[in-house]
DSSP file (Angstrom, degrees, kcal/mol; ACC not computed):
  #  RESIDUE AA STRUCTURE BP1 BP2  ACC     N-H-->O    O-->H-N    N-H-->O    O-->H-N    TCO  KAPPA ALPHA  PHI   PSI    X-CA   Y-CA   Z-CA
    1    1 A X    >>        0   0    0      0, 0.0     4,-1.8     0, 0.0     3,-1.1   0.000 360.0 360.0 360.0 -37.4   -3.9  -11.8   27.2
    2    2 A X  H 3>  +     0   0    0      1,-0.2     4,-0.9     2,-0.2     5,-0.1   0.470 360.0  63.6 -94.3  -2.3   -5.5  -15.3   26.7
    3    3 A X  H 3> S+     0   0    0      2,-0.1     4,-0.8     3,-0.1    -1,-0.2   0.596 105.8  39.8 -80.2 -26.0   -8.7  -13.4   27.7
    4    4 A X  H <4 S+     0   0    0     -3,-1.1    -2,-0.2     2,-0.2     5,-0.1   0.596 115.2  51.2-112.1 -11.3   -8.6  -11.2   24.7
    5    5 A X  H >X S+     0   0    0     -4,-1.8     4,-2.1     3,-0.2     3,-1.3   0.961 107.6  57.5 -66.4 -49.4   -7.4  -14.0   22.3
    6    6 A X  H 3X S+     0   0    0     -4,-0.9     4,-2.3     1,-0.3     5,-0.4   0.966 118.6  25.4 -37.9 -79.8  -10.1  -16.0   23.5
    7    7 A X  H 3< S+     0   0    0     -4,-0.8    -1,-0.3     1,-0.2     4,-0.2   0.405 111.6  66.8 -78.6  31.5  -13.0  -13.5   22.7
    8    8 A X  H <> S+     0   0    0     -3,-1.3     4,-2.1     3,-0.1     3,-0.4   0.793 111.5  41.5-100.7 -56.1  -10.9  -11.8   19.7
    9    9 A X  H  X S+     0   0    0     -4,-2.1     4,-1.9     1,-0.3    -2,-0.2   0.699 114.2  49.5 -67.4 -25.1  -11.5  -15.7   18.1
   10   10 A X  H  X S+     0   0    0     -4,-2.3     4,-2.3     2,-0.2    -1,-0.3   0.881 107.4  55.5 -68.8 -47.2  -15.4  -16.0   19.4
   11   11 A X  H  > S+     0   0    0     -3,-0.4     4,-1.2    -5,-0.4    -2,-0.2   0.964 112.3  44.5 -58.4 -49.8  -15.7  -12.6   17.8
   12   12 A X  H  X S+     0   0    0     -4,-2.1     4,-1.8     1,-0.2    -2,-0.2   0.983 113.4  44.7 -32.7 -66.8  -14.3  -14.4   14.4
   13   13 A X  H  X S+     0   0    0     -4,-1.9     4,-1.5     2,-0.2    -1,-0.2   0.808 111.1  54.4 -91.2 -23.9  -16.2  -17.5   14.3
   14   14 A X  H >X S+     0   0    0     -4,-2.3     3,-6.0     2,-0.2     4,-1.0   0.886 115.5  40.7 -55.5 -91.5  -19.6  -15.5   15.2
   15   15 A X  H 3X S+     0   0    0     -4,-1.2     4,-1.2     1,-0.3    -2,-0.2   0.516 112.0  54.5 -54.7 -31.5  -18.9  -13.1   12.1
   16   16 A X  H 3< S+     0   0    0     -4,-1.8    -1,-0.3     2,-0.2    -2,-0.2   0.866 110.7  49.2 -54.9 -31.2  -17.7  -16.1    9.7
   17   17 A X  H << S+     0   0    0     -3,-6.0    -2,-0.2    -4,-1.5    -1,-0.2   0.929 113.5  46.7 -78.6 -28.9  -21.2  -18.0   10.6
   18   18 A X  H  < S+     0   0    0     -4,-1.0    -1,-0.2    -5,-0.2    -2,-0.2   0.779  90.6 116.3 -87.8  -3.9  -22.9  -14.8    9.8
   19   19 A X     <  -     0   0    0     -4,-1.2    54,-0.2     2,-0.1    55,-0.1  -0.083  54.2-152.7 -25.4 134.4  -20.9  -14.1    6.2
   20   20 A X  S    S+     0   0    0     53,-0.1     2,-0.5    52,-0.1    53,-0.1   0.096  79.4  45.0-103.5  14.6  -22.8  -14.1    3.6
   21   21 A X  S    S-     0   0    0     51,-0.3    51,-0.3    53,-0.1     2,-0.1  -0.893 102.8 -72.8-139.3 169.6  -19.7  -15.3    0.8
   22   22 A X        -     0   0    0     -2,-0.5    -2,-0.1    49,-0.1    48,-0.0  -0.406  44.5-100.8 -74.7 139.4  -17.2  -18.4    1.9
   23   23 A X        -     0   0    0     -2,-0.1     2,-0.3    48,-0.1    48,-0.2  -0.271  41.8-161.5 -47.2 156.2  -14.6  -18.4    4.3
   24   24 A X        -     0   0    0     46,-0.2    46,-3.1     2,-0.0     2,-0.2  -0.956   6.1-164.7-150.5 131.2  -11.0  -18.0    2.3
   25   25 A X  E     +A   69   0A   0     44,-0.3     2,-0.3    -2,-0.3    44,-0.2  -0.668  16.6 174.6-105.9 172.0   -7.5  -18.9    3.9
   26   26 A X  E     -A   68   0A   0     42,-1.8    42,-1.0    -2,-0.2     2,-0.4  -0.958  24.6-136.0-150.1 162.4   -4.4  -17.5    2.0
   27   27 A X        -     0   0    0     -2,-0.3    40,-0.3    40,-0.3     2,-0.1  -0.975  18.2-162.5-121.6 127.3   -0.3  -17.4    2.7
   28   28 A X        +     0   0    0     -2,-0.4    38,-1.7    39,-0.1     2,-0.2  -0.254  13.4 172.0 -84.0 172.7    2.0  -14.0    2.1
   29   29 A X  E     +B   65   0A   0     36,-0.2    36,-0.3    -2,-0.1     2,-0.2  -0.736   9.9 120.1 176.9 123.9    5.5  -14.1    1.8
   30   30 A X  E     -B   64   0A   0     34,-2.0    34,-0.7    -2,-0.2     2,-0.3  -0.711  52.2 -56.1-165.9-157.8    8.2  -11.6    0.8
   31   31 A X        -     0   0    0     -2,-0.2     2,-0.2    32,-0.2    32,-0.2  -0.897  36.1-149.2-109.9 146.8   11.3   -9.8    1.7
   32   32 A X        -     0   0    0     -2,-0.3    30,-0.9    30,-0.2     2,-0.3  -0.605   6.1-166.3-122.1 171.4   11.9   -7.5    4.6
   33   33 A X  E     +F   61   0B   0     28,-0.2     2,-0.3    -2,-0.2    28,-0.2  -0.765  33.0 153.0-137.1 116.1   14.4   -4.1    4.8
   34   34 A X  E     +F   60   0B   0     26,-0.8    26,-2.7    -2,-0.3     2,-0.2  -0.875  27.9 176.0-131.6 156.3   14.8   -3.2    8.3
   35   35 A X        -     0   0    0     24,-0.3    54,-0.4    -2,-0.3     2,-0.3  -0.406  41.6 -98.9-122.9-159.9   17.3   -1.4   10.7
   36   36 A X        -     0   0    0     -2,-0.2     2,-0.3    52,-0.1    -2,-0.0  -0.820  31.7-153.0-145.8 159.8   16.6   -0.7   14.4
   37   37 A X     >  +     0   0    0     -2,-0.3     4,-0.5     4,-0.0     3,-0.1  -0.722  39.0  51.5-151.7 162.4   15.4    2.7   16.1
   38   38 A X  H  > S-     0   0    0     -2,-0.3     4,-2.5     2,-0.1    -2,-0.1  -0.148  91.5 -36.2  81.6 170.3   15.8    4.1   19.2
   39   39 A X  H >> S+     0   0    0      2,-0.3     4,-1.9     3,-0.2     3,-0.5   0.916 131.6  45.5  -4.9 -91.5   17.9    5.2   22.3
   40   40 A X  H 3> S+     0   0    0      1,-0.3     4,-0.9     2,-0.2    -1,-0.2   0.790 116.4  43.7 -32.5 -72.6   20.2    2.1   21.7
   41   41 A X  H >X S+     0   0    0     -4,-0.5     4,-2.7     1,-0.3     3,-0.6   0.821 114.1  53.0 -54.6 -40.0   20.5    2.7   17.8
   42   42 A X  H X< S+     0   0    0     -4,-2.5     3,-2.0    -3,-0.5     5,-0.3   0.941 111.4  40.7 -48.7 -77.7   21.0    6.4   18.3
   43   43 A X  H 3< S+     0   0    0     -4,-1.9    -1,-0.3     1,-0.3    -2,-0.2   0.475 117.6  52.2 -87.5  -2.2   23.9    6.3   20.9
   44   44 A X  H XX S+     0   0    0     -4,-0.9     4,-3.0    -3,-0.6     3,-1.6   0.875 112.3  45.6 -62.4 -58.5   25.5    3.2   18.5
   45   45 A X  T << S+     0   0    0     -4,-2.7     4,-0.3    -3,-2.0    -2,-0.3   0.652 111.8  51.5 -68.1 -18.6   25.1    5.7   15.7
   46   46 A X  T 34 S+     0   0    0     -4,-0.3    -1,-0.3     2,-0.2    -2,-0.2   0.355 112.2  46.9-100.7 -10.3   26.8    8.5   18.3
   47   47 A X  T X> S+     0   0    0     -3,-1.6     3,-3.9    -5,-0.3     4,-0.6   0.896 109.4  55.4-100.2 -52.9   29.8    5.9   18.9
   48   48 A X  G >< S+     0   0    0     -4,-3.0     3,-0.8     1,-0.3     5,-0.4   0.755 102.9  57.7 -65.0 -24.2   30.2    5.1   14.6
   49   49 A X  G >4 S+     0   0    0     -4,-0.3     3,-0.7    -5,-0.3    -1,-0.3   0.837  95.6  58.0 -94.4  -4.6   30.7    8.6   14.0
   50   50 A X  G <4 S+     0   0    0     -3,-3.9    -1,-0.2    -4,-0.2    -2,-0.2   0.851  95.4  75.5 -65.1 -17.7   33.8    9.0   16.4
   51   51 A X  G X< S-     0   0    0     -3,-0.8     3,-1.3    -4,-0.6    -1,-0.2   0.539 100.4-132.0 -77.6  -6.9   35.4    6.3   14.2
   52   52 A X  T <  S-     0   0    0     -3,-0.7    -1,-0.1    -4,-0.3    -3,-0.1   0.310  70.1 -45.4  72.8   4.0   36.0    8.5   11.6
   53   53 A X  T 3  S+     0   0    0     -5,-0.4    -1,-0.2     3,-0.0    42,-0.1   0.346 105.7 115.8 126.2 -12.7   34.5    6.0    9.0
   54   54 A X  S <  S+     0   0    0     -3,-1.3    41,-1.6    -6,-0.1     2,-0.3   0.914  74.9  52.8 -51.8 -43.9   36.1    3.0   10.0
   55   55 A X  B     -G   94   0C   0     -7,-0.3    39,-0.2    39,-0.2     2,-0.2  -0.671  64.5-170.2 -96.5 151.3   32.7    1.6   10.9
   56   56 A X        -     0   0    0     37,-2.3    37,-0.3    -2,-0.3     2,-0.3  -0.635  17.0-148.2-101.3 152.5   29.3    1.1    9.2
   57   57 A X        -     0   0    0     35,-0.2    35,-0.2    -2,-0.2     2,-0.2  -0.801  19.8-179.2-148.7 143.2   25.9    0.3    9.7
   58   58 A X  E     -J   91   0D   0     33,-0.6    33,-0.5    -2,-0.3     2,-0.5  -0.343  32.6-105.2-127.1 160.7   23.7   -1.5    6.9
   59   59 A X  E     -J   90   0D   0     31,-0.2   -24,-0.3    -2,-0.2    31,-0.2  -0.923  35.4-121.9 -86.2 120.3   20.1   -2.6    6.9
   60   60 A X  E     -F   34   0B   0    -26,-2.7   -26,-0.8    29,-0.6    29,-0.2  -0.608  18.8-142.1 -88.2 138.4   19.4   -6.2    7.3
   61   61 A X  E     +F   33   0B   0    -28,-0.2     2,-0.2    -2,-0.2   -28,-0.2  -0.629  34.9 161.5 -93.0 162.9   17.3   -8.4    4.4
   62   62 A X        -     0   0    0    -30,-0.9   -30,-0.2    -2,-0.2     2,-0.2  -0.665  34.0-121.0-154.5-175.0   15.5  -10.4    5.7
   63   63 A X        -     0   0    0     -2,-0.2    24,-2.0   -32,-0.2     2,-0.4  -0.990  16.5-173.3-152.9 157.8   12.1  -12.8    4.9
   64   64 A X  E     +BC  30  86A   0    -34,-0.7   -34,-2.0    22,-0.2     2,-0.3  -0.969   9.8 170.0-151.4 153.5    8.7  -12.9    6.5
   65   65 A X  E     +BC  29  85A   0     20,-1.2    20,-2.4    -2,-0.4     2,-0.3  -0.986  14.2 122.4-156.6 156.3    5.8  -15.6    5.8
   66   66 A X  E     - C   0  84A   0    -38,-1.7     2,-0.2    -2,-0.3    18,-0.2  -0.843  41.0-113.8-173.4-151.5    2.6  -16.5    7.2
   67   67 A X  E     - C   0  83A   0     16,-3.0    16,-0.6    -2,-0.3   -40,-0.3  -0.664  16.1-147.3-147.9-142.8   -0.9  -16.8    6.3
   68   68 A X  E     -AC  26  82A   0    -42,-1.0   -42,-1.8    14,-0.2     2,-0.4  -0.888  13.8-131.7 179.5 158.9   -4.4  -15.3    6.8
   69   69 A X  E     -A   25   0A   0     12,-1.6     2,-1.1   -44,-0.2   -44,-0.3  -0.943  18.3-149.0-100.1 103.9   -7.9  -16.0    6.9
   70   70 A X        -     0   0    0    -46,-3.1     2,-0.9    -2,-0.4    10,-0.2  -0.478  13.6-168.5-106.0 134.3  -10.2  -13.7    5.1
   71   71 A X  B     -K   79   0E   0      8,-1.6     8,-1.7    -2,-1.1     2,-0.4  -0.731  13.1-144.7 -86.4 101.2  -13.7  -13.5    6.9
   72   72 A X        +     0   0    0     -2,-0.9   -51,-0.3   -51,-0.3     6,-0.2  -0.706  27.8 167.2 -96.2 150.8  -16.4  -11.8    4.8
   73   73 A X        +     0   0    0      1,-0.5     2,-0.2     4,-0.5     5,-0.2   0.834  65.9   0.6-126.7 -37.0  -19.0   -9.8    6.2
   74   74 A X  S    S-     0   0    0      3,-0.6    -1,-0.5   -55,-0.1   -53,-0.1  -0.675  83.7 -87.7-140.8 177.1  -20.7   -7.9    3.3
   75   75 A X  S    S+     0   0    0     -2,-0.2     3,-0.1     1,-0.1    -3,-0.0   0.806 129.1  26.1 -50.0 -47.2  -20.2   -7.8   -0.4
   76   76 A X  S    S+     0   0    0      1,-0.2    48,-1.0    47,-0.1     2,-0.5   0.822 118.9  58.1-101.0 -28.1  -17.6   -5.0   -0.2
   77   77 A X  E     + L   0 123E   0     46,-0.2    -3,-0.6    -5,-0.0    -4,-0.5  -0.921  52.1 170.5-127.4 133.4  -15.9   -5.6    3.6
   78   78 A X  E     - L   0 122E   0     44,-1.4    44,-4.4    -2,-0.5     2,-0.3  -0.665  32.3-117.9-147.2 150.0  -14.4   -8.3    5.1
   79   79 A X  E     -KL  71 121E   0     -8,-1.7    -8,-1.6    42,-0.3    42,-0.2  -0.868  27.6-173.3 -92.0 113.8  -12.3   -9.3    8.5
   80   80 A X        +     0   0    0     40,-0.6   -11,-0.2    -2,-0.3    41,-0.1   0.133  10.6 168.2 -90.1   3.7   -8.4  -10.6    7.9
   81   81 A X        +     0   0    0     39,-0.2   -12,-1.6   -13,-0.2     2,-0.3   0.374  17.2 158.9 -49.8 167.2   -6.8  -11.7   11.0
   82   82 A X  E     -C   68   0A   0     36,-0.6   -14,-0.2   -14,-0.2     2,-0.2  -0.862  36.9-128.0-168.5-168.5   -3.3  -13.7   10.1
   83   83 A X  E     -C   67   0A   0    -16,-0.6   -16,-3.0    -2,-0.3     2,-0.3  -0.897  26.3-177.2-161.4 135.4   -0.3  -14.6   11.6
   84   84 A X  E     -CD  66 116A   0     32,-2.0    32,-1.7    -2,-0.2     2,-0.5  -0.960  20.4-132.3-136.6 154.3    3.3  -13.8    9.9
   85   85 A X  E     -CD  65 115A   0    -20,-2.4   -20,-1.2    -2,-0.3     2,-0.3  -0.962  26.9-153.4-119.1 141.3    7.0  -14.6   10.8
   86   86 A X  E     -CD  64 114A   0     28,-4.3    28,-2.1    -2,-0.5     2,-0.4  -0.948  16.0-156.2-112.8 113.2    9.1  -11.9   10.7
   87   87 A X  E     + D   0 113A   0    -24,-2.0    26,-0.2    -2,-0.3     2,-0.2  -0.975  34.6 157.1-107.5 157.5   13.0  -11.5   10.1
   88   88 A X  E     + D   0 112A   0     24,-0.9    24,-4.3    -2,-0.4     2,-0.2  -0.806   7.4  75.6  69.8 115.6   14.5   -8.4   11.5
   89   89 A X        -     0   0    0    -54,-0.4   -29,-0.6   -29,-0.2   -55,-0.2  -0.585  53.1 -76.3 125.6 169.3   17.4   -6.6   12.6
   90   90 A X  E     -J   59   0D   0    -31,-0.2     2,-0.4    -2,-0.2   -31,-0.2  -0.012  20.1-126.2-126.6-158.2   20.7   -4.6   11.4
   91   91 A X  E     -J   58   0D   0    -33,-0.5   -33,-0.6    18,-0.2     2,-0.3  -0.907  16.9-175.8 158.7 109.9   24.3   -4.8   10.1
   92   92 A X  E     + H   0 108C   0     16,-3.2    16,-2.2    -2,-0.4     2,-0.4  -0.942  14.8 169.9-121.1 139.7   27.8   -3.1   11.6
   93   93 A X  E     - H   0 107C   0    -37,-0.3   -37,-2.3    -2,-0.3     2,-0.3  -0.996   9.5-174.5-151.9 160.8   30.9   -3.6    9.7
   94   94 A X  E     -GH  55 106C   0     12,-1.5    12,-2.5    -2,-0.4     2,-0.3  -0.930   9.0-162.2-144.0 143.4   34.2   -2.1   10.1
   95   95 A X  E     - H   0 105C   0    -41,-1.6     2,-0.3    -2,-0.3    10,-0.2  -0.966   8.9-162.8-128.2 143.8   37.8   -2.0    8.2
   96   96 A X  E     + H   0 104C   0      8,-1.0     8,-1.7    -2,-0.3     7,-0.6  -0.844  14.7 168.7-144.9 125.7   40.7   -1.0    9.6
   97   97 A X  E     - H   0 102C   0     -2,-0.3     2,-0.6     6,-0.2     5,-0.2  -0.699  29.2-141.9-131.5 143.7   43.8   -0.1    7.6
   98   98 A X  E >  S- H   0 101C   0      3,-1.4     3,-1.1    -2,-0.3    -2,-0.0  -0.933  94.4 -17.2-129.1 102.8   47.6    1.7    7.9
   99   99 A X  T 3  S-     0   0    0     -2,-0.6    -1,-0.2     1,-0.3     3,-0.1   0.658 133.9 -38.9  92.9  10.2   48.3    3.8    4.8
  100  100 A X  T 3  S+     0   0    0      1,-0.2     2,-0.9     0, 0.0    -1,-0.3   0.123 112.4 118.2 116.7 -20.6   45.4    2.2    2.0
  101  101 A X  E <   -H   98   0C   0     -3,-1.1    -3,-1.4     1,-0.0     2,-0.4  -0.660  61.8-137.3 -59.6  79.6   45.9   -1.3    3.4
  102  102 A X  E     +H   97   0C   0     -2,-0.9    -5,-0.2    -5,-0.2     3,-0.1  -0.305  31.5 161.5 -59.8 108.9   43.2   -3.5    5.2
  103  103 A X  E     +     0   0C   0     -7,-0.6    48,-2.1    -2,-0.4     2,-0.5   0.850  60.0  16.3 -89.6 -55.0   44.5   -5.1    7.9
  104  104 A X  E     -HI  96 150C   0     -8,-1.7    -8,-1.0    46,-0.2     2,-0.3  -0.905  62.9-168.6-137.8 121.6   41.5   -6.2   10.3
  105  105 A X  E     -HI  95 149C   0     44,-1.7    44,-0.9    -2,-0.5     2,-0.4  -0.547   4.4-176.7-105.6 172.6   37.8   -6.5    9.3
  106  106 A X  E     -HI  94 148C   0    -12,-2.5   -12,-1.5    -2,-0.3    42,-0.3  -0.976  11.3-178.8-152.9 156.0   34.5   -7.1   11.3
  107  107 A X  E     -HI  93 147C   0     40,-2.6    40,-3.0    -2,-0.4     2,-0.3  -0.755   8.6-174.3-171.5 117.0   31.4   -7.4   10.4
  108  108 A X  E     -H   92   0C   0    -16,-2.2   -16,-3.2    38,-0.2     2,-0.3  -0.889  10.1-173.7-125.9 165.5   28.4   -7.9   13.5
  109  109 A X        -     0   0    0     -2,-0.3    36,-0.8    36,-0.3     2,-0.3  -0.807  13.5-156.7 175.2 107.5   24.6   -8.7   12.6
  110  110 A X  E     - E   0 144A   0     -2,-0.3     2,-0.6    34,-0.2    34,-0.2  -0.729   9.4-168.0 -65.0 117.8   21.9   -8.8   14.7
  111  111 A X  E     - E   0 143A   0     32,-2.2    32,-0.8    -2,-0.3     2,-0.4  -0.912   5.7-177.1-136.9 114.8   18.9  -10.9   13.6
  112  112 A X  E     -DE  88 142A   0    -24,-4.3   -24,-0.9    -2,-0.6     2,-0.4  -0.691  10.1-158.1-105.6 156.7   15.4  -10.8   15.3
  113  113 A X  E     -DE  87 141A   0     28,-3.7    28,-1.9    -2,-0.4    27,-1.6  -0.925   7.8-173.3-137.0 130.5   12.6  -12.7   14.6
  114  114 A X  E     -DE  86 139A   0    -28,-2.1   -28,-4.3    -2,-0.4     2,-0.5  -0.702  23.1-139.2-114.6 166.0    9.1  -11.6   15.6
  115  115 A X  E     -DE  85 138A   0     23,-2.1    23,-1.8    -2,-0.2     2,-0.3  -0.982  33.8-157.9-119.2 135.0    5.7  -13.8   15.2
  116  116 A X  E     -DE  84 137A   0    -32,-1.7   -32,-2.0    -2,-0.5     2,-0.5  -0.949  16.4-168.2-119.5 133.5    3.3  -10.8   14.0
  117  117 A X  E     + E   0 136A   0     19,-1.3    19,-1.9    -2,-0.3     2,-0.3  -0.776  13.4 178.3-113.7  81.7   -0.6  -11.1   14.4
  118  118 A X  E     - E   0 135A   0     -2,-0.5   -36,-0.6    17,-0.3     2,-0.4  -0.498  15.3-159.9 -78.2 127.6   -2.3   -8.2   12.3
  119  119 A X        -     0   0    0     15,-0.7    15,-0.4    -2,-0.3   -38,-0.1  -0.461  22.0-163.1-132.6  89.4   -6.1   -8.1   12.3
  120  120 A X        -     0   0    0     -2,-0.4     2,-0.6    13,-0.2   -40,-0.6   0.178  22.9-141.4 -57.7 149.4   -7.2   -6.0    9.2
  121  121 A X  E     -L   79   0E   0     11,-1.5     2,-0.6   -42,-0.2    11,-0.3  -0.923  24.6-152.4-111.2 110.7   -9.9   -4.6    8.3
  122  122 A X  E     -L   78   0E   0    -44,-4.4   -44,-1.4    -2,-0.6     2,-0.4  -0.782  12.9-175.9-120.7 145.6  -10.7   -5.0    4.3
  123  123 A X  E     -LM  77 130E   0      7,-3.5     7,-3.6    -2,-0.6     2,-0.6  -0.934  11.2-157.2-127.5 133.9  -12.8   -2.6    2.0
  124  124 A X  E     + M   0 129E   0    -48,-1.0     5,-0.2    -2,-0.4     4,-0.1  -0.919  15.2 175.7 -95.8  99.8  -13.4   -3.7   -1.9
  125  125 A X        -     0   0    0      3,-1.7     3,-0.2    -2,-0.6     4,-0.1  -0.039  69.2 -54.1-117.3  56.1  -14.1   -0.6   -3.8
  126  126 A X  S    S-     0   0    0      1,-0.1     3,-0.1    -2,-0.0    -1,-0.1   0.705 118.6 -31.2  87.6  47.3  -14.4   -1.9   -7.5
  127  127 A X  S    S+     0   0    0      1,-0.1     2,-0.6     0, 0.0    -1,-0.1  -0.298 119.2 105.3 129.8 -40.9  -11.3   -3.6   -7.7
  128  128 A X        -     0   0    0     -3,-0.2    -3,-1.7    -4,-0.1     2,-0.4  -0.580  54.0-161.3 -65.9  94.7   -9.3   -1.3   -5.4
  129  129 A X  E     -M  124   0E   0     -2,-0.6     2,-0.4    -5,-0.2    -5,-0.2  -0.560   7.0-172.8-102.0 127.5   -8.7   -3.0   -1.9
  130  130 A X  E     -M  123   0E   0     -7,-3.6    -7,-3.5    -2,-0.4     2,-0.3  -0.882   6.4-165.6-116.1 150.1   -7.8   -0.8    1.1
  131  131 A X        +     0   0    0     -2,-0.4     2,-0.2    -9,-0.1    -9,-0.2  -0.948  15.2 156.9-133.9-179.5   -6.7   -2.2    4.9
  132  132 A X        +     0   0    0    -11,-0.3   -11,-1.5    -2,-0.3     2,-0.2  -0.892  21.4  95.8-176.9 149.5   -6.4   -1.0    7.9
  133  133 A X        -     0   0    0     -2,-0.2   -13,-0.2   -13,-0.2   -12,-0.0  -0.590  59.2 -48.9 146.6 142.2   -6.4   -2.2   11.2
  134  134 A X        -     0   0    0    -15,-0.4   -15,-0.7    -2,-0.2     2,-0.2   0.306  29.4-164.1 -22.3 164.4   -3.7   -3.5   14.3
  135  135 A X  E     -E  118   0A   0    -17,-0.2     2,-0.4   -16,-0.1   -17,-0.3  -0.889   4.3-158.0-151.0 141.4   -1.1   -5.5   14.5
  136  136 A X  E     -E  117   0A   0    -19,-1.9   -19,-1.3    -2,-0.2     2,-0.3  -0.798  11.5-159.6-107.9 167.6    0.7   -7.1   17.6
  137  137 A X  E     -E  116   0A   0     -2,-0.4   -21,-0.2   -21,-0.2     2,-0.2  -0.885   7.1-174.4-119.0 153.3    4.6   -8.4   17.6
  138  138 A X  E     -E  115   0A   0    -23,-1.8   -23,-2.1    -2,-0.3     2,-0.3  -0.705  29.1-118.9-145.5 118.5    6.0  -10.7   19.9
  139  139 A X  E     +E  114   0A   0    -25,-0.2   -25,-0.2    -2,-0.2     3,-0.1  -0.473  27.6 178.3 -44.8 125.6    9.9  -11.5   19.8
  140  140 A X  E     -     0   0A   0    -27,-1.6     2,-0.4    -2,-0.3    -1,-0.2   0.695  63.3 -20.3 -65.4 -72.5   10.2  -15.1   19.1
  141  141 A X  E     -E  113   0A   0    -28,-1.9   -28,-3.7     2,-0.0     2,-0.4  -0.936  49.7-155.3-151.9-169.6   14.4  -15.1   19.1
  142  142 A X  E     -E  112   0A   0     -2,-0.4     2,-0.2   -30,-0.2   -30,-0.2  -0.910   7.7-175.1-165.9 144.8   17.5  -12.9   18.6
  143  143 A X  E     -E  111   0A   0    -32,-0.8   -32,-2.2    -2,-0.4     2,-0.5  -0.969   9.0-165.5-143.8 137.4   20.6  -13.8   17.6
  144  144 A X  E     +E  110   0A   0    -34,-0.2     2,-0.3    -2,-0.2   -34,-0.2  -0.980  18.9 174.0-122.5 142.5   24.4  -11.3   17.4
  145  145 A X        -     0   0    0    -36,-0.8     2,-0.4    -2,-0.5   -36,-0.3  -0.846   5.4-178.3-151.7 109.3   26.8  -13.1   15.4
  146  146 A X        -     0   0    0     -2,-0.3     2,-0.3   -38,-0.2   -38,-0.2  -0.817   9.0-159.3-121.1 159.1   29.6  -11.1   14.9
  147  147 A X  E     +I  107   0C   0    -40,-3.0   -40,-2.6    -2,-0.4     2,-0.1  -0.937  15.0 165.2-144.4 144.8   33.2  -11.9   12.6
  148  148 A X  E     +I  106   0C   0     -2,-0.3     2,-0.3   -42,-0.3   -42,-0.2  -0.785   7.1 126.8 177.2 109.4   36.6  -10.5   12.7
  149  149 A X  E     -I  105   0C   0    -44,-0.9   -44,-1.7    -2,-0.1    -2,-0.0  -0.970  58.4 -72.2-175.4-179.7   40.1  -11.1   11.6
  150  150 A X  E      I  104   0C   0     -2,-0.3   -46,-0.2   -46,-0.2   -47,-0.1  -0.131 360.0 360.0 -77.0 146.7   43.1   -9.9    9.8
  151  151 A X              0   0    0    -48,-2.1    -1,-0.1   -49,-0.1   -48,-0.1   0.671 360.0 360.0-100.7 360.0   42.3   -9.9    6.1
């Protein structure tokens, strides 16, 4: 791994000396949407539906920021590598109630955070900018913080 960071950054700094326009750094920044996929989430999703409705599952908002470099190579295409933080991760909540009442609520929420490295590929086509190009993840943390009592 430190073998391919190593020349993935030699490969950078070669193509910035040969650019013909100025190096440019930038920072991104938004709101994230995500749930969770898979095996796990499936048979979660196979347990919520025995519950008759008591339980839920939600999407978690999240935020992700970072920056980038952009690297130019020609007039129209240019090299992007960056680095983002990422949050992540889902939402279960539950009531449970005799006769229309709500007696005991829950509410559990999972929250990941990944450090994301994308290295883009960027095309200028008269205003119109396309990318394309990898990205790696690596978890950073996880956290479950779940709440429950009579309401």
């Amino acid at each position: 791994m430190k073998k391919a960071l190593f020349l993935s950054s030699l490969f950078f700094l070669s193509v910035a000396a040969m650019a013909q326009s100025a190096v440019s750094f930038g920072v991104r920044g938004g709101v994230t949407n995500s749930s969770v996929k898979g095996d796990a989430a499936e048979n979660l999703q196979s347990l919520i539906k025995y519950t008759g409705g008591v339980l839920s599952t939600e999407n978690k908002t999240g935020f992700y920021a970072g920056g980038f470099v952009n690297i130019p190579v020609s007039e129209q295409f240019s090299i992007e590598p960056g680095i983002t933080y990422a949050q992540k991760g889902y939402t279960v909540r539950g009531q449970f109630g005799i006769d229309g009442a709500d007696l005991v609520g829950a509410k559990s929420e999972l929250t990941l955070g990944y450090i994301e490295v994308p290295v883009l590929a960027k095309v200028n086509l008269s205003g119109l900018q396309l990318f394309a190009g990898p990205q790696v993840g690596f978890l950073s943390n996880a956290g479950l913080h779940t709440r429950a009592g009579a309401l």
